[in-house]
C-alpha positions as a LaTeX table, in Angstrom:
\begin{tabular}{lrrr}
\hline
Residue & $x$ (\AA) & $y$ (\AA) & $z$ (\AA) \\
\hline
Unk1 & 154.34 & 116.34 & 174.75 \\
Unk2 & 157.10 & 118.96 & 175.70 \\
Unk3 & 157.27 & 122.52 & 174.04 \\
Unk4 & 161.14 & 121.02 & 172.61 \\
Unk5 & 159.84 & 117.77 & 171.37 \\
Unk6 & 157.42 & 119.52 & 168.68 \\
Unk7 & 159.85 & 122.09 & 167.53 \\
Unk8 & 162.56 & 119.26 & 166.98 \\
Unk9 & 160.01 & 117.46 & 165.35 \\
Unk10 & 158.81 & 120.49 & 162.54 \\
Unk11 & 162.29 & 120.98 & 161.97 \\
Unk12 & 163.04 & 117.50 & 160.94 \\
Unk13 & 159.89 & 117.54 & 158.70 \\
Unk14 & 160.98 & 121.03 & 157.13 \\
Unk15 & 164.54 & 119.84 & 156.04 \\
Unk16 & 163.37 & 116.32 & 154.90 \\
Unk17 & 161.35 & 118.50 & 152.52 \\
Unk18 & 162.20 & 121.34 & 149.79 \\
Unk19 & 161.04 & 124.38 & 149.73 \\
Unk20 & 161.01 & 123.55 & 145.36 \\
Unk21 & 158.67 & 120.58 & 146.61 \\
Unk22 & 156.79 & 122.47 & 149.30 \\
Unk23 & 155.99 & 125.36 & 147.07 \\
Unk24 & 154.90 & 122.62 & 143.90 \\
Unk25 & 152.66 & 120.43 & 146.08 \\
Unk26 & 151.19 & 123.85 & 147.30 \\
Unk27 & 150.67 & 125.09 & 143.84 \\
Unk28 & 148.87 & 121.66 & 142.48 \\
Unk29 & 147.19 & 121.59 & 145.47 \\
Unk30 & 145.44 & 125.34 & 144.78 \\
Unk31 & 145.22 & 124.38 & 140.88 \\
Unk32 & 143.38 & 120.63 & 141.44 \\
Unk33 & 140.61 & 121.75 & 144.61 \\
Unk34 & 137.25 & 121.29 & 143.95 \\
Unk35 & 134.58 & 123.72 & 143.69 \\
Unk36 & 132.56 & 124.00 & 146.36 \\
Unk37 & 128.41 & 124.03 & 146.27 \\
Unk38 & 127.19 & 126.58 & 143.85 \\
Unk39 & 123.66 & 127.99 & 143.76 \\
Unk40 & 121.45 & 126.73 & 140.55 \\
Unk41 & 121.77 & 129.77 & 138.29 \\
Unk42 & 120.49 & 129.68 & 134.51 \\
Unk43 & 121.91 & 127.69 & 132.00 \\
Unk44 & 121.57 & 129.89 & 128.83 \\
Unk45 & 123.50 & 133.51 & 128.61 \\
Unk46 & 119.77 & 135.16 & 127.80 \\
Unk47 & 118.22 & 133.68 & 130.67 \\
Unk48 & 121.05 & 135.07 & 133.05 \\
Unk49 & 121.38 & 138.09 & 131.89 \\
Unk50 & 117.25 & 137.87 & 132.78 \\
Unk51 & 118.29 & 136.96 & 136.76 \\
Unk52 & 120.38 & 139.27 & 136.92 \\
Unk53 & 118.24 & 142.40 & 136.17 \\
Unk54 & 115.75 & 140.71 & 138.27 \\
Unk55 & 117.94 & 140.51 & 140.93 \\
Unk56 & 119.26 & 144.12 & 140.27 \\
Unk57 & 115.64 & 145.24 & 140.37 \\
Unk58 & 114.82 & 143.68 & 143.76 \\
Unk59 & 118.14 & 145.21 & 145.42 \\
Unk60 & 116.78 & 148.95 & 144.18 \\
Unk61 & 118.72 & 149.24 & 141.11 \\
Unk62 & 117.29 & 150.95 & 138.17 \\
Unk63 & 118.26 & 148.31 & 134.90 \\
Unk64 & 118.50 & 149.74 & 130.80 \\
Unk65 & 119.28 & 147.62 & 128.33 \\
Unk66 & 120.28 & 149.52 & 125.12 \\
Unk67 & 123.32 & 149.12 & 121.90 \\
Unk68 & 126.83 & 150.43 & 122.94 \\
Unk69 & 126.09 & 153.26 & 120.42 \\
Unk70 & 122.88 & 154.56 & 122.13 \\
Unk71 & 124.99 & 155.00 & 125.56 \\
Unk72 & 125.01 & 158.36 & 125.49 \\
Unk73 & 121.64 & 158.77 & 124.79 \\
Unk74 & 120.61 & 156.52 & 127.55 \\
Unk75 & 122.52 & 158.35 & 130.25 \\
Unk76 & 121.29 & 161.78 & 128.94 \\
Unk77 & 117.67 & 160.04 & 129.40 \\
Unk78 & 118.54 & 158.62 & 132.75 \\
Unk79 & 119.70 & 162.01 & 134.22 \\
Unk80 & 116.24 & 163.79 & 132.59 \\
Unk81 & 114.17 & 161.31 & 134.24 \\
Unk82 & 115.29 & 162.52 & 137.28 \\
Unk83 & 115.77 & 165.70 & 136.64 \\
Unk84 & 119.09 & 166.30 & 137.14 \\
Unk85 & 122.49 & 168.30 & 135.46 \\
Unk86 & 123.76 & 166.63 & 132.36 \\
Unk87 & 126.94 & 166.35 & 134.01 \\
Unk88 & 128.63 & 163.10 & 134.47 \\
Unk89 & 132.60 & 162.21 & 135.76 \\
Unk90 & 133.55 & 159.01 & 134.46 \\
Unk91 & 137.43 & 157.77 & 134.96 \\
Unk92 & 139.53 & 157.01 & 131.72 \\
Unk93 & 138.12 & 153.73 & 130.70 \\
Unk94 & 138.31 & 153.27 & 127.18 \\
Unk95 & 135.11 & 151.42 & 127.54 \\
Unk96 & 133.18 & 154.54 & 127.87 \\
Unk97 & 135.06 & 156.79 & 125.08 \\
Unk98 & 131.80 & 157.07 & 123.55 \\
Unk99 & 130.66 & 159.65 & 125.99 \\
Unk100 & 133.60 & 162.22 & 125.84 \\
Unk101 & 133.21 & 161.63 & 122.20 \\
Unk102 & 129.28 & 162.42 & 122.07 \\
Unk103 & 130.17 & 165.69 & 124.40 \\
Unk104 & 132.84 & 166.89 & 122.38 \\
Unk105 & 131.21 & 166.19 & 119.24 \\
Unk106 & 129.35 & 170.03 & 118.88 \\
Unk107 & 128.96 & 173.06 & 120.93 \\
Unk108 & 126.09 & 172.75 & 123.02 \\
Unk109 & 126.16 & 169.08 & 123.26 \\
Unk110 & 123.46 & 168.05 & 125.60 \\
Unk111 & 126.05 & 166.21 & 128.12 \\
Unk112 & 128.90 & 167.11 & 129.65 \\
Unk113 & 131.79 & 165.11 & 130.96 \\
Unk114 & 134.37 & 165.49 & 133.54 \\
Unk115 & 137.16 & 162.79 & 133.97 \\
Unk116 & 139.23 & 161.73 & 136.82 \\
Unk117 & 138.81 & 160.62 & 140.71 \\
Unk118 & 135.68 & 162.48 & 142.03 \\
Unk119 & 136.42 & 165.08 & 144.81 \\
Unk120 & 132.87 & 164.72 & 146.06 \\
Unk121 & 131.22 & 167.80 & 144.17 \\
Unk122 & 130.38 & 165.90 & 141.79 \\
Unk123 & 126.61 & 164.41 & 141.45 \\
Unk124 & 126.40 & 161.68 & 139.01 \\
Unk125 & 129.54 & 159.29 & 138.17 \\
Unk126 & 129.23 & 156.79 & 135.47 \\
Unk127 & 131.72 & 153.43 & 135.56 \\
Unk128 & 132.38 & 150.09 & 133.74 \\
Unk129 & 132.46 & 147.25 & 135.79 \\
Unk130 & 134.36 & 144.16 & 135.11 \\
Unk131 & 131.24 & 141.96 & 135.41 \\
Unk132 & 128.08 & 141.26 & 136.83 \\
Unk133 & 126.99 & 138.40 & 138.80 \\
Unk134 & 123.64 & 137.20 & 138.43 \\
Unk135 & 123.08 & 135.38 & 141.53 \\
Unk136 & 122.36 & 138.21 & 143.37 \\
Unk137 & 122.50 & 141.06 & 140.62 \\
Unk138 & 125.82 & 141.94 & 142.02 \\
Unk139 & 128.49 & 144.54 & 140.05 \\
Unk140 & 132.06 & 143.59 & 139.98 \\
Unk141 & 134.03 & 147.05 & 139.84 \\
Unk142 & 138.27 & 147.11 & 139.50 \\
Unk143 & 140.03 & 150.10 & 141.63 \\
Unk144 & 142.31 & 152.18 & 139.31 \\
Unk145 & 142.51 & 155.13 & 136.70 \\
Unk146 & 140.06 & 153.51 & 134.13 \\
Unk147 & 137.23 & 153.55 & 137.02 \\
Unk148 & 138.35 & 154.98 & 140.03 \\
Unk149 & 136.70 & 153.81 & 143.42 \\
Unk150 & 135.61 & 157.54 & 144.20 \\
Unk151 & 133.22 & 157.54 & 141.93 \\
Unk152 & 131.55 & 154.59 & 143.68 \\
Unk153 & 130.94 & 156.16 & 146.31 \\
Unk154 & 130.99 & 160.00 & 146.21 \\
Unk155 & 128.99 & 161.06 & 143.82 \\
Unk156 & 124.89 & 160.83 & 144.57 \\
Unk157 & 124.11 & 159.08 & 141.55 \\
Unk158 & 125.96 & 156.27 & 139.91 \\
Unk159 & 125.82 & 154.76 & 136.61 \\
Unk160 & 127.50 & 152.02 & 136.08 \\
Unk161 & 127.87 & 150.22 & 132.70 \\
Unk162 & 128.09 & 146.64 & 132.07 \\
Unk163 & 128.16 & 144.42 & 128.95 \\
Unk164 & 126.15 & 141.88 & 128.48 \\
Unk165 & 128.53 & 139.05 & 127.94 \\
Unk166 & 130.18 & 139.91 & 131.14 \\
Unk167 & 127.34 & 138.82 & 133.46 \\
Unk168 & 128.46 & 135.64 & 135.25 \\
Unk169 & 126.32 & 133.50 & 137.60 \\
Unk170 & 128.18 & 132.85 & 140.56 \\
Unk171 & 131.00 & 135.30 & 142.66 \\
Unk172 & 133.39 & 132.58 & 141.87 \\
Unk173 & 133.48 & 133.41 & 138.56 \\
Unk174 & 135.49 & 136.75 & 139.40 \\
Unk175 & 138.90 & 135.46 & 140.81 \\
Unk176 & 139.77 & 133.11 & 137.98 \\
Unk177 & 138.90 & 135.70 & 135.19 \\
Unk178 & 141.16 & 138.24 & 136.94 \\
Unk179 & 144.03 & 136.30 & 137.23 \\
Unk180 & 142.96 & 135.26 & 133.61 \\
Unk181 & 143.24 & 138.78 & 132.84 \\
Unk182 & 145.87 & 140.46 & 134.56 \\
Unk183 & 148.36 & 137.42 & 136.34 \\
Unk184 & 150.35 & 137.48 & 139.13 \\
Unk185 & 151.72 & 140.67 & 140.69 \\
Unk186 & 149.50 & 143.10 & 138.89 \\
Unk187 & 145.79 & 142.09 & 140.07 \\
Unk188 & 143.94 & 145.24 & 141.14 \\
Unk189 & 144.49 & 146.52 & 144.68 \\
Unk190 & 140.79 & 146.54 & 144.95 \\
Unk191 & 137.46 & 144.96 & 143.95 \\
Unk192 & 134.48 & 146.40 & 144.95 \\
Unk193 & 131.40 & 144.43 & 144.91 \\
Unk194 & 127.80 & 146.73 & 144.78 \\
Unk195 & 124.57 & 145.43 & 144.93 \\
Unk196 & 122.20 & 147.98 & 144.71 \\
Unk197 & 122.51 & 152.11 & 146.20 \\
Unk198 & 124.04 & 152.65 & 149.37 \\
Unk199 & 121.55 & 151.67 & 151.90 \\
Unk200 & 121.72 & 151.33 & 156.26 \\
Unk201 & 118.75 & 150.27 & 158.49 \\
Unk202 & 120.93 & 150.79 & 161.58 \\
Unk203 & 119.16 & 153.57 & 163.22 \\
Unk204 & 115.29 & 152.13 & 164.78 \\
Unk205 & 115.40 & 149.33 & 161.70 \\
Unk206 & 114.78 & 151.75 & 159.31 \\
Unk207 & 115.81 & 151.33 & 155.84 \\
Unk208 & 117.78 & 155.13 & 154.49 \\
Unk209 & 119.47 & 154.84 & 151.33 \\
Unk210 & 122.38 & 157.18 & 150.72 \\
Unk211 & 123.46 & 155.93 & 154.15 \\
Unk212 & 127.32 & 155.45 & 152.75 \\
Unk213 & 127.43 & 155.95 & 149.21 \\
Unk214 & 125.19 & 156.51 & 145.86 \\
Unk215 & 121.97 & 156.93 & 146.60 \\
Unk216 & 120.54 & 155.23 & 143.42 \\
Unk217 & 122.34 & 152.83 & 140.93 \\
Unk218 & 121.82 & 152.59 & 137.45 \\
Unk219 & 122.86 & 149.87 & 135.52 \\
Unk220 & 123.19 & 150.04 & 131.62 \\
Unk221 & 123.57 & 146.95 & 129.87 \\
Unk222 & 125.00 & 147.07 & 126.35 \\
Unk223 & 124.23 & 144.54 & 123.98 \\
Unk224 & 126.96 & 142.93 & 122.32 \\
\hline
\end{tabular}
């Protein structure tokens, strides 16, 4: 079949078809497809929430579970534990207003808190992701100013923050509730997906965490 025979051909197809229709059947198409084969996750929201500190647990996290009130008290109590500055950088996530608040409340406050994109001095960043995914303990974190992506991967130490009824079971979960959330033309740029601290076993097969990022993860879950 010649080279001119196919071209002549798609063009004949193209302009017995308009792009109105083409772009329609496209859209219905995207809007009716089937899932595909999920894993078997829980059925009940306490029961996944369960996985997914499980999972979190086996991929090295560190998992609290506490009120949104007693965040502050439970990052204070996570940097104490191992022994380090109570200094935190958190982005400008409204979500974690509590902290500034608690640091700003008195003089001597027990934290302190920076805010903005990390520059890499910084040792411990704290974040809110978007969701969690309990099939593999998974965090779902948005680029931008309320959580910049420095701070997942600068900083030594990362807290991230995460409620409760924002744990999902399966990654295909995400897509839908961010184009739920923020429609066409203004979905992040970015979404970073962490399980777990940084971690490489590139060099002899031997597992180094730290290799490219945090090395350890917190996760706080707050109760709704």
């Amino acid at each position: 079949m010649s080279r001119d025979f196919i071209l002549e051909k798609l063009g004949r197809n193209l302009k017995s078809s308009t792009p109105g229709k083409r772009e329609s059947n496209a859209r219905e198409r995207i809007q009716t497809a089937a899932s595909g084969i999920l894993p078997k996750q829980p059925k009940t929201p306490t029961a996944l929430v369960a996985r997914f500190i499980e999972k979190a647990k086996e991929a090295q996290a560190t998992v609290t579970v506490c009120s949104g009130n007693q965040l502050p008290d439970a990052v204070s109590q996570w940097l104490r534990e191992h022994n380090l500055p109570a200094e935190i950088r958190t982005g400008e996530d409204k979500r974690l207003s509590i902290l500034h608040k608690a640091a700003n409340k008195a003089k001597g406050s027990a934290l302190t808190v920076k805010q903005g994109p990390s520059d890499g001095t910084d040792l411990t960043g704290v974040s809110h992701a978007e969701c969690g995914i309990s099939e593999t303990g998974t965090l779902a974190l948005l680029s931008g100013a309320d959580n910049p992506t420095t701070l997942n991967f600068l900083p030594e130490n990362h807290i991230v923050v995460v409620q409760r009824s924002d744990i999902a079971a399966h990654y295909e979960e995400i897509w839908p509730r961010l184009r739920k959330r923020f429609g066409k033309g203004k979905m992040p740029r970015t979404v970073n997906l962490i399980t777990g601290p940084s971690r490489s076993a590139d060099i002899e097969q031997t597992l180094l965490l730290g290799a490219h990022g945090p090395v350890r993860l917190h996760i706080i879950v707050i109760e709704d």
